[in-house]
Jmol script that loads the backbone (N, CA, C; Angstrom):
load data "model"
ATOM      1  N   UNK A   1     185.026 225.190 -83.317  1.00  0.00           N
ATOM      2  CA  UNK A   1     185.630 223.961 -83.773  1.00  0.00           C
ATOM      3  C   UNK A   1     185.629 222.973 -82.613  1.00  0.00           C
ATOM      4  N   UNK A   2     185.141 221.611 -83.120  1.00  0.00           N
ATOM      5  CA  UNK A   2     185.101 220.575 -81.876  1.00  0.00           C
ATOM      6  C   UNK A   2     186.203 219.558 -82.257  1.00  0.00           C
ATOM      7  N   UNK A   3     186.833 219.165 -81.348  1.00  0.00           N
ATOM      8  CA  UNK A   3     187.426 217.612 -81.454  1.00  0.00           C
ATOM      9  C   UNK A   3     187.542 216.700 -80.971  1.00  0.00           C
ATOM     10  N   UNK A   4     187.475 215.021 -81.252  1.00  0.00           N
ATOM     11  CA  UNK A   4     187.256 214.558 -80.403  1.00  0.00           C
ATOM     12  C   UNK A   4     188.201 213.284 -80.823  1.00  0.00           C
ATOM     13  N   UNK A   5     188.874 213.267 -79.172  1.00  0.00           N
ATOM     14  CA  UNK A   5     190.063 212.221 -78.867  1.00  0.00           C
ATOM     15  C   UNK A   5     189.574 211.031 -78.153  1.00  0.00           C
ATOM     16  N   UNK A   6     190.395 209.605 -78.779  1.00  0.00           N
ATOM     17  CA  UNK A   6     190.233 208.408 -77.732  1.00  0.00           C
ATOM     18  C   UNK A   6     191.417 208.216 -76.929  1.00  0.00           C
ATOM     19  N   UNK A   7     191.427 207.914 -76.309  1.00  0.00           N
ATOM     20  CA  UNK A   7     192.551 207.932 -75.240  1.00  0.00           C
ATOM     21  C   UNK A   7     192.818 206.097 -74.348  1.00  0.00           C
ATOM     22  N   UNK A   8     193.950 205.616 -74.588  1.00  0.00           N
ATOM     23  CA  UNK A   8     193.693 204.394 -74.419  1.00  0.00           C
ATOM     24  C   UNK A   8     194.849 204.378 -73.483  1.00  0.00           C
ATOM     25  N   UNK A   9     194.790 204.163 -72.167  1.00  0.00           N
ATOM     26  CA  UNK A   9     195.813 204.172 -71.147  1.00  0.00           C
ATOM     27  C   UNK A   9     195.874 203.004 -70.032  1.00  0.00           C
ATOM     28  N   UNK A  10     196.632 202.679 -69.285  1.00  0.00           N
ATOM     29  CA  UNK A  10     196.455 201.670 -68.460  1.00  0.00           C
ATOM     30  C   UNK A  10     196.578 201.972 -66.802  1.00  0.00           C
ATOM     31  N   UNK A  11     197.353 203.298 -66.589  1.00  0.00           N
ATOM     32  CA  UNK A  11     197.335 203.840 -64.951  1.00  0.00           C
ATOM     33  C   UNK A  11     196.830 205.510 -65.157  1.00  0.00           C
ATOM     34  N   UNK A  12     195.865 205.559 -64.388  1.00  0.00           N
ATOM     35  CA  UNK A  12     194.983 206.793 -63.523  1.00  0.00           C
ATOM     36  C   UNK A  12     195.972 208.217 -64.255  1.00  0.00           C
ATOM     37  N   UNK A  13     197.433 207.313 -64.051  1.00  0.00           N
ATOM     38  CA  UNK A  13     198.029 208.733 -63.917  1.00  0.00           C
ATOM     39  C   UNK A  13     198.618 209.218 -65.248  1.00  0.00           C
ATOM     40  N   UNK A  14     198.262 208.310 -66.057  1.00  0.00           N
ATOM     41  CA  UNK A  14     198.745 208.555 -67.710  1.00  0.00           C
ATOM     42  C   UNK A  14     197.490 209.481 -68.103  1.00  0.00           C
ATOM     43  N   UNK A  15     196.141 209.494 -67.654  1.00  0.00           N
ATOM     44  CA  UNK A  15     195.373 209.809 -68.202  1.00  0.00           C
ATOM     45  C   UNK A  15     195.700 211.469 -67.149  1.00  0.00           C
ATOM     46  N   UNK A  16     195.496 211.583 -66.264  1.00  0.00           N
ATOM     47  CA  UNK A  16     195.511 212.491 -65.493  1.00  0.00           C
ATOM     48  C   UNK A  16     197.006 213.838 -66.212  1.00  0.00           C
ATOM     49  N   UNK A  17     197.850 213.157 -66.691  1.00  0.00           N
ATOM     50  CA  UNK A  17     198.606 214.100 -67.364  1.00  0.00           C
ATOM     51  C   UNK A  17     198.127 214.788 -68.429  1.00  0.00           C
ATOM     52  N   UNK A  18     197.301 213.732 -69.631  1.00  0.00           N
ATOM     53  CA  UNK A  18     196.907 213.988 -70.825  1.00  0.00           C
ATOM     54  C   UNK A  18     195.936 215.233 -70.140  1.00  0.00           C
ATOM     55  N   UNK A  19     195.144 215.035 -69.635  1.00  0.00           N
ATOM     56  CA  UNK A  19     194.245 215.994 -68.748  1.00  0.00           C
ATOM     57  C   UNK A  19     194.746 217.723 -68.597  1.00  0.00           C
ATOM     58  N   UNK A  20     195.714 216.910 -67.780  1.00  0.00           N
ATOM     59  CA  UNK A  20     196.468 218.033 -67.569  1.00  0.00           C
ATOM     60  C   UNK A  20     197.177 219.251 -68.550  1.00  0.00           C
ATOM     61  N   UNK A  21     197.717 218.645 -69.428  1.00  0.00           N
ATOM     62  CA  UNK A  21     198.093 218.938 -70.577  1.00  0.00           C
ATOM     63  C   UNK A  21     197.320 220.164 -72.016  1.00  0.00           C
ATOM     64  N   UNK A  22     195.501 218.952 -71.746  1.00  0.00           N
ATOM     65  CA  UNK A  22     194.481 219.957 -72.913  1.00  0.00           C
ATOM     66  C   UNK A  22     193.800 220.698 -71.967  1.00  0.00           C
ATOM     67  N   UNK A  23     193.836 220.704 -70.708  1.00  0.00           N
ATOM     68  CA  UNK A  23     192.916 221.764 -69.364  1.00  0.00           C
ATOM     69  C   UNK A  23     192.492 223.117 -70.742  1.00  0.00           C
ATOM     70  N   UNK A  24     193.478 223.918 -70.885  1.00  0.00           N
ATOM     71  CA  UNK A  24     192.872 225.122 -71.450  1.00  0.00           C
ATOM     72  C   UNK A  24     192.136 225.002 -72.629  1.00  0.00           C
ATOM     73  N   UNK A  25     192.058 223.761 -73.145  1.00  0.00           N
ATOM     74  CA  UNK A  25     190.588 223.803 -74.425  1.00  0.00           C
ATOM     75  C   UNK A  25     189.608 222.563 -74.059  1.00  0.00           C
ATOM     76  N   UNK A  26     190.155 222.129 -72.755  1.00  0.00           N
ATOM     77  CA  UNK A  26     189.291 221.128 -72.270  1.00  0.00           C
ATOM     78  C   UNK A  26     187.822 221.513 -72.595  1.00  0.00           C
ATOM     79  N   UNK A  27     186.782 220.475 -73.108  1.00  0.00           N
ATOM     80  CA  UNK A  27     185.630 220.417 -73.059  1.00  0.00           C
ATOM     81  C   UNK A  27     184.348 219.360 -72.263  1.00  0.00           C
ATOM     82  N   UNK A  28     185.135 218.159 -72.453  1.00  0.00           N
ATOM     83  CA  UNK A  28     184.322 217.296 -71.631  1.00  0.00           C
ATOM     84  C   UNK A  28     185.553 215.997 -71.949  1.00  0.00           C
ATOM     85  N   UNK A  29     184.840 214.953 -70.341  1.00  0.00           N
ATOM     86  CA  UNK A  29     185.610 213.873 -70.575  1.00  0.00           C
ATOM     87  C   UNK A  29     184.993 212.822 -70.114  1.00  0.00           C
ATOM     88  N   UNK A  30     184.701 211.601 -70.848  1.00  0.00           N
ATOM     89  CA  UNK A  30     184.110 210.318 -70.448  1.00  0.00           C
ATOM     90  C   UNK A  30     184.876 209.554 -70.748  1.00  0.00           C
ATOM     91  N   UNK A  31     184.932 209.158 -69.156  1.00  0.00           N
ATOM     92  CA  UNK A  31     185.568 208.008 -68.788  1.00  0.00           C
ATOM     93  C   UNK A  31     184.947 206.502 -68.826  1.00  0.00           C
ATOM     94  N   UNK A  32     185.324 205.658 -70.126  1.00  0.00           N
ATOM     95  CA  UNK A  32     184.802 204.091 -69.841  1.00  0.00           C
ATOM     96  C   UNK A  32     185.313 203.539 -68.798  1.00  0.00           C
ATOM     97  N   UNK A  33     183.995 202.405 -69.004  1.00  0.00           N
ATOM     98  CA  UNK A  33     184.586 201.103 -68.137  1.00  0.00           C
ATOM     99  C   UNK A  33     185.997 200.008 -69.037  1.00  0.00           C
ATOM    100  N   UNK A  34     186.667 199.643 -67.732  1.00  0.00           N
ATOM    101  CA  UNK A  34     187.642 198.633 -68.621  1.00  0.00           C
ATOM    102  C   UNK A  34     187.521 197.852 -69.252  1.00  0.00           C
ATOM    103  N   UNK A  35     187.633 197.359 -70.656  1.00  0.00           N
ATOM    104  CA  UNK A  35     187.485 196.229 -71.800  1.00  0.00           C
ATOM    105  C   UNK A  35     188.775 195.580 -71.559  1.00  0.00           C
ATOM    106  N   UNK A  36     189.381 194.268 -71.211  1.00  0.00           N
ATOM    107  CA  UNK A  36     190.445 193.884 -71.211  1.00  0.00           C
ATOM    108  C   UNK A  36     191.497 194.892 -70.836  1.00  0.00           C
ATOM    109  N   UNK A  37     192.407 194.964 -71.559  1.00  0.00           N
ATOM    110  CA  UNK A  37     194.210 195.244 -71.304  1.00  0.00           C
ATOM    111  C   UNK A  37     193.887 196.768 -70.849  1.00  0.00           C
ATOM    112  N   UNK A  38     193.462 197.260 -71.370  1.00  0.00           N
ATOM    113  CA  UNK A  38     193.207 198.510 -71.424  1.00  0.00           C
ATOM    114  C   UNK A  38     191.926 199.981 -70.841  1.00  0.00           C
ATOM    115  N   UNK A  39     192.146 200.841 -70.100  1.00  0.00           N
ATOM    116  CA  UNK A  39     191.247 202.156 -70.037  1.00  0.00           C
ATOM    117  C   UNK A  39     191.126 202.727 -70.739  1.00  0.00           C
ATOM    118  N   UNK A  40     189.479 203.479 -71.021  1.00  0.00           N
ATOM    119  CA  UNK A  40     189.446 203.784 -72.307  1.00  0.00           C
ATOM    120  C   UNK A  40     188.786 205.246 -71.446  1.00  0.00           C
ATOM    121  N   UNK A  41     189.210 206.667 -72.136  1.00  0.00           N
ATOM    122  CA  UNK A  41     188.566 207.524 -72.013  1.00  0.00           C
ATOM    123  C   UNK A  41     188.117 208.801 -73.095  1.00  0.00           C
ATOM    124  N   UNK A  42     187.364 208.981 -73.709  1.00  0.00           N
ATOM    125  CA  UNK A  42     187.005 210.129 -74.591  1.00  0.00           C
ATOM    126  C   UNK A  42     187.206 211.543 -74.415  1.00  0.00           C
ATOM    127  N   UNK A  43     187.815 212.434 -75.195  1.00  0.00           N
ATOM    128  CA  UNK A  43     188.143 213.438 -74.811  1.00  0.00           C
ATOM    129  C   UNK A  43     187.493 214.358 -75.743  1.00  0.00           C
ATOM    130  N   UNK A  44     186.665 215.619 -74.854  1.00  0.00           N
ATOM    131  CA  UNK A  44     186.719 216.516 -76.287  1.00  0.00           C
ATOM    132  C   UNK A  44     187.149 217.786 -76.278  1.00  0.00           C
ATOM    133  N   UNK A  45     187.318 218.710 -77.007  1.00  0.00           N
ATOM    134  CA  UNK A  45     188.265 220.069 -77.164  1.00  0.00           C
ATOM    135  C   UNK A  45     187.374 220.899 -78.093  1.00  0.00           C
ATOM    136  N   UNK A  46     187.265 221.883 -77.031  1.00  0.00           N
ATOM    137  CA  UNK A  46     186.586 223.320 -77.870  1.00  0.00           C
ATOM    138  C   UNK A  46     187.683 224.151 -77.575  1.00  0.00           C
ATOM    139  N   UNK A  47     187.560 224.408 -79.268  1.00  0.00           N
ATOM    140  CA  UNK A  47     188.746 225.772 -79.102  1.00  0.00           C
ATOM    141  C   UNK A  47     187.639 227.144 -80.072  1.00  0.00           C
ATOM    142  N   UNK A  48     187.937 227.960 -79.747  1.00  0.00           N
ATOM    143  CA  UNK A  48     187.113 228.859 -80.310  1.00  0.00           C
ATOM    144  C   UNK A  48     188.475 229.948 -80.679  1.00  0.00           C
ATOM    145  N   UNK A  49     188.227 230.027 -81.994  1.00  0.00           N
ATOM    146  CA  UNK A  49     189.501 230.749 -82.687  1.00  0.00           C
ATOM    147  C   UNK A  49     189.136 232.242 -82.252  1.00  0.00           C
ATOM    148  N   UNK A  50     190.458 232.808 -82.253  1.00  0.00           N
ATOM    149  CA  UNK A  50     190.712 234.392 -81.748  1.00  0.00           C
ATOM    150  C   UNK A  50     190.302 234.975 -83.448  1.00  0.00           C
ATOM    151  N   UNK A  51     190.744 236.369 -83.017  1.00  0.00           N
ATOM    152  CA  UNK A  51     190.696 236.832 -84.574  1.00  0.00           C
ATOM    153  C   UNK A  51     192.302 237.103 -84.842  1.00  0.00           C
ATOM    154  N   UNK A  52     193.181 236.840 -83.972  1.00  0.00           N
ATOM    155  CA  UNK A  52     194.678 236.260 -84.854  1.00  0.00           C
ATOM    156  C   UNK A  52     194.575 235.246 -84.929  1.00  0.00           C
ATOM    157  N   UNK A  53     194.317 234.242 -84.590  1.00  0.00           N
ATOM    158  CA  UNK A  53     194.695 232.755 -85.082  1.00  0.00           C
ATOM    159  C   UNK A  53     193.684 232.871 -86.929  1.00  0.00           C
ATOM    160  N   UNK A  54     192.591 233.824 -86.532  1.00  0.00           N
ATOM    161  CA  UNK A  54     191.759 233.420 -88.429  1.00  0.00           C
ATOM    162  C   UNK A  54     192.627 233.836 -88.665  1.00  0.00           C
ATOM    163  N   UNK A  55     193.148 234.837 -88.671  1.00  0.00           N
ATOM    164  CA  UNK A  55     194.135 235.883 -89.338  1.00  0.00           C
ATOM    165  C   UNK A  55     194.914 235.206 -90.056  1.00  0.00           C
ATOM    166  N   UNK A  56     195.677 234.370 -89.417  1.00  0.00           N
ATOM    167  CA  UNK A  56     197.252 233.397 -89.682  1.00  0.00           C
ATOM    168  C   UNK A  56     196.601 232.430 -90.792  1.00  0.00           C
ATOM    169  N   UNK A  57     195.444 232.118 -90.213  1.00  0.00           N
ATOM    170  CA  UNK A  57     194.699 230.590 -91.253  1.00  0.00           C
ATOM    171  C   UNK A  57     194.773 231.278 -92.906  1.00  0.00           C
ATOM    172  N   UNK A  58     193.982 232.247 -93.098  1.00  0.00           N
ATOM    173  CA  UNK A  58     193.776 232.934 -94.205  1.00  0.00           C
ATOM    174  C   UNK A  58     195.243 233.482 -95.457  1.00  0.00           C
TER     175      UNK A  58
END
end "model"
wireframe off; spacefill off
backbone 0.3
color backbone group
């Protein structure tokens, strides 16, 4: 399963938490350039299900 987040922040260190935060399904992260008011960075998340988490789904 993939997902993919926009992330719209204005200091280094707002983004650096969010970071911090998905590390264990972290997949990749691109960082834009600034458009006006705002930093823009893309986030994506691989999680690869256990066989308890199918378990629970089912």
């Amino acid at each position: 399963m993939s997902v993919k987040i926009k992330v719209s922040y204005t200091d280094d260190g707002e983004l650096a938490g969010v970071i911090r935060l998905l590390s264990p399904i972290l997949r990749n992260v691109r960082v834009q350039p600034q458009k006006g008011r705002f930093k823009r960075a893309y986030i994506e998340l691989n999680h690869e299900r256990t066989t308890s988490e199918s378990v629970r789904k089912c």
